[in-house]
C-alpha positions as a Markdown table, in Angstrom:
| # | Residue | x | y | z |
|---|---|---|---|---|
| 1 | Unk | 0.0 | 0.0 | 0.0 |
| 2 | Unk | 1.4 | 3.3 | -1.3 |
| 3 | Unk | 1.7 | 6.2 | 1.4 |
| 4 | Unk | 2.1 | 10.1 | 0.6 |
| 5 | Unk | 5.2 | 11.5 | 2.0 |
| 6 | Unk | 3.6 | 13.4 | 4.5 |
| 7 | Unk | 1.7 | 10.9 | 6.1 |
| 8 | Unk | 4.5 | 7.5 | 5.6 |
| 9 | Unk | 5.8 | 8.7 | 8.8 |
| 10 | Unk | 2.7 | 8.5 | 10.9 |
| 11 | Unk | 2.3 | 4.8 | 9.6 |
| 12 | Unk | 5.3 | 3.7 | 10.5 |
| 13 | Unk | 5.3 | 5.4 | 13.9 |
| 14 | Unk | 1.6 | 3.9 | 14.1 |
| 15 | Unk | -0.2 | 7.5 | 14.3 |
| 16 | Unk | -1.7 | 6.6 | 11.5 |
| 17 | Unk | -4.2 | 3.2 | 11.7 |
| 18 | Unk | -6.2 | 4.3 | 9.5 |
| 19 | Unk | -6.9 | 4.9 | 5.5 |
| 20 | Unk | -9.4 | 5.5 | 3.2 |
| 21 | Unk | -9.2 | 4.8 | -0.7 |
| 22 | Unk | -11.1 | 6.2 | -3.2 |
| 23 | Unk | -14.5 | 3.5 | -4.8 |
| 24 | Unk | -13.5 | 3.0 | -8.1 |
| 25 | Unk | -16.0 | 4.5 | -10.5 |
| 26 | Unk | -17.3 | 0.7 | -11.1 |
| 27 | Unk | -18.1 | 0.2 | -7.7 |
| 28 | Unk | -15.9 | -3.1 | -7.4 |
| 29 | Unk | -14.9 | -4.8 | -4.5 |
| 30 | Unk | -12.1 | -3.4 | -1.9 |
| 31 | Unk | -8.4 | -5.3 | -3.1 |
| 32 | Unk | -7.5 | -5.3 | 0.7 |
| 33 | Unk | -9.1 | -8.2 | 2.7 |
| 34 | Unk | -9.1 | -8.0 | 6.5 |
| 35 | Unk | -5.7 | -10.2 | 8.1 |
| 36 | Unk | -3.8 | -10.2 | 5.3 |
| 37 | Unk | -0.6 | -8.1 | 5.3 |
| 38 | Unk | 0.5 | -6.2 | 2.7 |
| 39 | Unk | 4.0 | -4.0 | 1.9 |
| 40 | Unk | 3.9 | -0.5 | 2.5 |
| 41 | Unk | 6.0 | 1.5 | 0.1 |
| 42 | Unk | 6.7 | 5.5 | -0.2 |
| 43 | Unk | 6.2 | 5.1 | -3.7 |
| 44 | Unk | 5.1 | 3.2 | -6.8 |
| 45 | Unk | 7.5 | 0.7 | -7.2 |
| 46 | Unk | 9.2 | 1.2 | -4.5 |
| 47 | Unk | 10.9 | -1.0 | -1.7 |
| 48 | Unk | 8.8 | -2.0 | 1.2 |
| 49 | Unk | 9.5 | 0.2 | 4.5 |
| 50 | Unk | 6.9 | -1.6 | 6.5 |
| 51 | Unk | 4.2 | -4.3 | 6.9 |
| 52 | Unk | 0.3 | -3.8 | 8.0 |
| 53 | Unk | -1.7 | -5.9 | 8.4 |
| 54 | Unk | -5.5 | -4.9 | 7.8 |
| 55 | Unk | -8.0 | -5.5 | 10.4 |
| 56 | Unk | -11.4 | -4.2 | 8.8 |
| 57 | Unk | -12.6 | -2.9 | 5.6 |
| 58 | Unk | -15.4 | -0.8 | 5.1 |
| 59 | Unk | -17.2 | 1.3 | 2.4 |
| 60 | Unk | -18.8 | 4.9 | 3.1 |
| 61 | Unk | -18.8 | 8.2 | 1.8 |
| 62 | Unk | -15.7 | 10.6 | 2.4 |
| 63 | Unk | -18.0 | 13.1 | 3.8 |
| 64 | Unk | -18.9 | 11.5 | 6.7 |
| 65 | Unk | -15.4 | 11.7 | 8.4 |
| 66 | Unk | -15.5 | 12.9 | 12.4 |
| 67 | Unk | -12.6 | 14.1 | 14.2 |
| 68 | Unk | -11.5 | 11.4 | 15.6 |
| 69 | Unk | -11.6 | 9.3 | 12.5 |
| 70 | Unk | -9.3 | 11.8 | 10.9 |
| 71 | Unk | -7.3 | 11.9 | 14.1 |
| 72 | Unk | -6.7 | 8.0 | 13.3 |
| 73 | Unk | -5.7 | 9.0 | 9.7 |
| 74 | Unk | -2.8 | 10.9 | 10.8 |
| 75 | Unk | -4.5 | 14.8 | 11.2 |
| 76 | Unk | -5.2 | 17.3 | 13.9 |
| 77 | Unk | -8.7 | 17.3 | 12.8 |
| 78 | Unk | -11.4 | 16.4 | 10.3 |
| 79 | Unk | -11.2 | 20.2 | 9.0 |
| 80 | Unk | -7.1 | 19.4 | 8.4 |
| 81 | Unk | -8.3 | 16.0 | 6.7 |
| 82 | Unk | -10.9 | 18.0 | 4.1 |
| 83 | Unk | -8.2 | 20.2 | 3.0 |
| 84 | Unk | -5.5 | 17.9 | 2.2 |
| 85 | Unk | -8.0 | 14.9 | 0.3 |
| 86 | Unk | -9.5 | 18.1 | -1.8 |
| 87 | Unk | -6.0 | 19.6 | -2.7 |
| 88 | Unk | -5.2 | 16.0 | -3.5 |
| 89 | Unk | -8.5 | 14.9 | -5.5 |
| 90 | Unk | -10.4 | 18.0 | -6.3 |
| 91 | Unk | -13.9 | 19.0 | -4.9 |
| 92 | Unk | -15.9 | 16.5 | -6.6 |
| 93 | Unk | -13.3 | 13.8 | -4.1 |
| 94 | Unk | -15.4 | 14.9 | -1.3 |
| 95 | Unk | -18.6 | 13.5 | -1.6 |
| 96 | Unk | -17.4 | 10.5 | -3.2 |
| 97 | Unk | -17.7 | 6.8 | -2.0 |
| 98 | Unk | -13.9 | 5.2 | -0.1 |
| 99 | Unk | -13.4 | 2.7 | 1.4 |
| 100 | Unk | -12.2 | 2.9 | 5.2 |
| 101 | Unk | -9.7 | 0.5 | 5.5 |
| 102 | Unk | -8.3 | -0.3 | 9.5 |
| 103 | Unk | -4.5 | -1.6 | 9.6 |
| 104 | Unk | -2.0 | -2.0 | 12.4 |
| 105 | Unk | 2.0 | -2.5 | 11.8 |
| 106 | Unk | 2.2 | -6.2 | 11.3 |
């Protein structure tokens, strides 16, 4: 699992236990499946800096992040969180279906 260079450090000091991924526009299922681990890498292609392991998987829309969910993603608050997934995906990224995916170092 790929990680932004802002937030790779809060995974791998375990700030950050949380994820979300945007639905692909198909609707399809999530690729990550609770208790498996997978590599985390600070880039495409990359070597593997770390190992989670994913505890639960869940679809929703971005919108409805609270503050402690975007605590658990690695942010001082949901308002913090809103900011940086627009500036990363563009307005329309904020209504849109993710899936919120739950994963501790393995």
């Amino acid at each position: 699992m790929i990680f932004s260079p802002e937030l790779l450090p809060k995974v791998l000091d375990g700030t950050k236990t949380v994820t979300r991924r945007r639905v692909p526009l198909d609707g399809g299922d999530s690729p990550y499946r609770p208790g498996r681990t997978y590599a985390v890498q600070p880039g495409r292609g990359q070597r593997a800096v770390a190992r989670i392991r994913i505890l639960s998987v869940r679809r929703e829309a971005f919108s409805d992040i609270t503050a402690e969910e975007a605590r658990r993603e690695g942010f001082k608050d949901a308002s913090a969180m809103r900011m940086w997934w627009t500036q990363r995906y563009g307005p329309e990224g904020y209504g849109a279906p993710v899936w919120r995916i739950e994963f501790e170092l393995a």
